[in-house]
N, C-alpha and C positions, 0 to 999 in steps of 0.2 A: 504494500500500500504506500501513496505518495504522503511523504511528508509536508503539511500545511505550513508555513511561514509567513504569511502574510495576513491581513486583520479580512476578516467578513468574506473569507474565500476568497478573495482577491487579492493582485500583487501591487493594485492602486487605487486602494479604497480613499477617496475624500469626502467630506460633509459630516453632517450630524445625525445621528439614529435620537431621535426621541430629544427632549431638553437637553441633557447634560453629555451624553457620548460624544464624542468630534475624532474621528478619525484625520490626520492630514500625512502628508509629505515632508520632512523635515530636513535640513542635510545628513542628518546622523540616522534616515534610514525614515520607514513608514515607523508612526506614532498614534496611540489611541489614548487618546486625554480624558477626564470627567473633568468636569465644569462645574466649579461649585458656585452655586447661585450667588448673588453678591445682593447686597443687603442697601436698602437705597433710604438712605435717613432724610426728613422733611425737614432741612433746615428755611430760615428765611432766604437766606442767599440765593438757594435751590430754586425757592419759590419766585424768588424777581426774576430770574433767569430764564426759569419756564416761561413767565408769564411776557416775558418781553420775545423771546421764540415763538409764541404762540400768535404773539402780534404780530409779529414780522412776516410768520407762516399767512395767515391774513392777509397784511398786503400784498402781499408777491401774489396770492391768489387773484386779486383785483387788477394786475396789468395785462398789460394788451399784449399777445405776444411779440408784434415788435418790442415794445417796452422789456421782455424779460432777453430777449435777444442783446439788445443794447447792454444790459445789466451781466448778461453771460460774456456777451466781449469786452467788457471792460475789466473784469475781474479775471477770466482767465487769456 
């Protein structure tokens, strides 16, 4: 019988099986991580931050495509 070496019967598994599994590529060979959830505290600062992203997300909603054209070529 052939011996398995590689993760999920594959020699190039990438992505995530479910929340926390992550298969990738790494240079030191294929790797399979767990992902431990990360813990997201409500601070104020949090909260300006969001809330000014949230606005912004809003605007940028409201332009015209040229307008977001214009905005994409300036910026990249």
């Amino acid at each position: 019988m052939a011996k398995i070496s590689g993760p999920l019967l594959s020699l190039a598994a990438r992505g995530s099986v479910g929340p926390r599994l992550t298969f990738s590529l790494r240079p030191s060979g294929q790797q399979a991580r767990f992902q431990r959830s990360q813990t997201d505290f409500d601070t104020s600062a949090r909260t300006i931050e969001r809330d000014f992203f949230i606005e912004a997300t809003e605007q940028w909603a409201t332009l015209t495509a040229d307008n977001k054209q214009d905005w994409t070529d300036y910026i990249f």
